[in-house]
C-alpha positions, 0 to 999 in steps of 0.5 A: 854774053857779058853781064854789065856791071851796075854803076855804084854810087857813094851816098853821103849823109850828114844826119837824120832830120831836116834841121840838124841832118839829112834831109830824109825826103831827098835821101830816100828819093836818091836811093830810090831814084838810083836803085829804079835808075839800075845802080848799086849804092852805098851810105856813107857818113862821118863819125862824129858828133852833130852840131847840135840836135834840134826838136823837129816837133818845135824848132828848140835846141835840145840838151844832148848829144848826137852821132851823125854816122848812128843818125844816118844809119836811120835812113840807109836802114843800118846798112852804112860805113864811116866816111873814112872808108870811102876812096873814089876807088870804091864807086863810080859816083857820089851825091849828096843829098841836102838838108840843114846837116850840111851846112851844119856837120858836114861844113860851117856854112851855116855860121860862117858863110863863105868863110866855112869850113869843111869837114876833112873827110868830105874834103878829101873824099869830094876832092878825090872824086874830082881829081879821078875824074868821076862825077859828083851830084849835091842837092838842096844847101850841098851845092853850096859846099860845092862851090866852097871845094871846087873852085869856079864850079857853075852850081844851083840852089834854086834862087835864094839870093842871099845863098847865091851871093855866099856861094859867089864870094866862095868862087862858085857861079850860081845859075838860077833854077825852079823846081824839078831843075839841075845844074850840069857843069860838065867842066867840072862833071857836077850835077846839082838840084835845088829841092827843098831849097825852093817851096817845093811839094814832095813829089817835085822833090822826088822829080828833082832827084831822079833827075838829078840822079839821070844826070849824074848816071849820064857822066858816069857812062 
């Protein structure tokens, strides 16, 4: 009798820390959420420098430099590789989860709007996964930079109207959410999440992500 193979997944972070990173509850409710959902996973991160460190204590901008792959190695407790080593050939799925590290390391968007940037190697690894055909899931402010590398993908940020009109001028369509809720384009196999983009308590979160997590195993298979 053959065993089945556990479905992996890539995980992608951008920090440590809501402000300047990751968002550290929705990364460790993914991890959770696939590991009790019978997944294997896998962090990643790119090797540069944070945008800026902020003081999570008062909200100030603090004088010193950071590495946003050594800052996410907090949260997948050192075991983490450089985004530069992910090809889709590696896994069987990606998630992203949120967290201000996003819009701020992984992308512009927090300064640029629907004129960001993203970063080459979440460029390259995003777009490679969609052109296999394998699925991707982005929660919180991540579905936003969706919308800016996947043209017409149908996404979600909960109902923040601002980020819902930036991610309409990048080309994304924006479906209204409440907590605990996704997002599936099938077209496009994107699962998202808004999160902690609502005001949502932490078990709504971990609601959230498991869900999403669901959704993005379905589209595995």
């Amino acid at each position: 009798m053959m065993t089945k193979t556990k479905p992996k997944v890539a995980v992608v972070l951008s920090g440590c820390g809501v402000f300047d990173g990751a968002e550290i509850h929705e990364s460790t409710f993914i991890l959770l959420a696939l590991d009790r959902r019978g997944a294997a996973y896998q962090c990643y991160a790119p090797d540069i420098d944070q945008h800026h460190v902020i003081n999570h204590l008062n909200g100030a901008e603090m004088n010193e430099t950071r590495n946003v792959l050594r800052e996410s190695a907090r949260i997948a407790r050192g075991k983490i590789k450089p985004l530069s080593e992910l090809d889709a050939t590696d896994a069987d799925a990606l998630i992203f989860p949120g967290g201000f590290g996003v819009a701020k390391n992984l992308c512009t968007l927090a300064f640029d709007g629907a004129k960001c940037s993203v970063n080459d190697e979440v460029a390259r690894v995003v777009k490679g996964f969609h052109a296999a055909g394998k699925p991707i899931a982005a929660l919180c402010i991540a579905p936003a930079m969706m919308a800016k590398l996947l043209a017409g993908a149908e996404v979600t940020i909960g109902h923040d109207h601002g980020t819902a009109q930036t991610i309409e001028k990048m080309g994304g369509k924006h479906k209204p959410t409440g907590p605990c809720e996704v997002v599936v384009d099938a077209a496009n196999k994107l699962v998202t999440a808004p999160c902690y983009m609502l005001e949502s308590t932490i078990s709504q979160i971990a609601d959230g992500a498991d869900n999403a997590v669901k959704e993005l195993l379905k589209l595995v298979g």
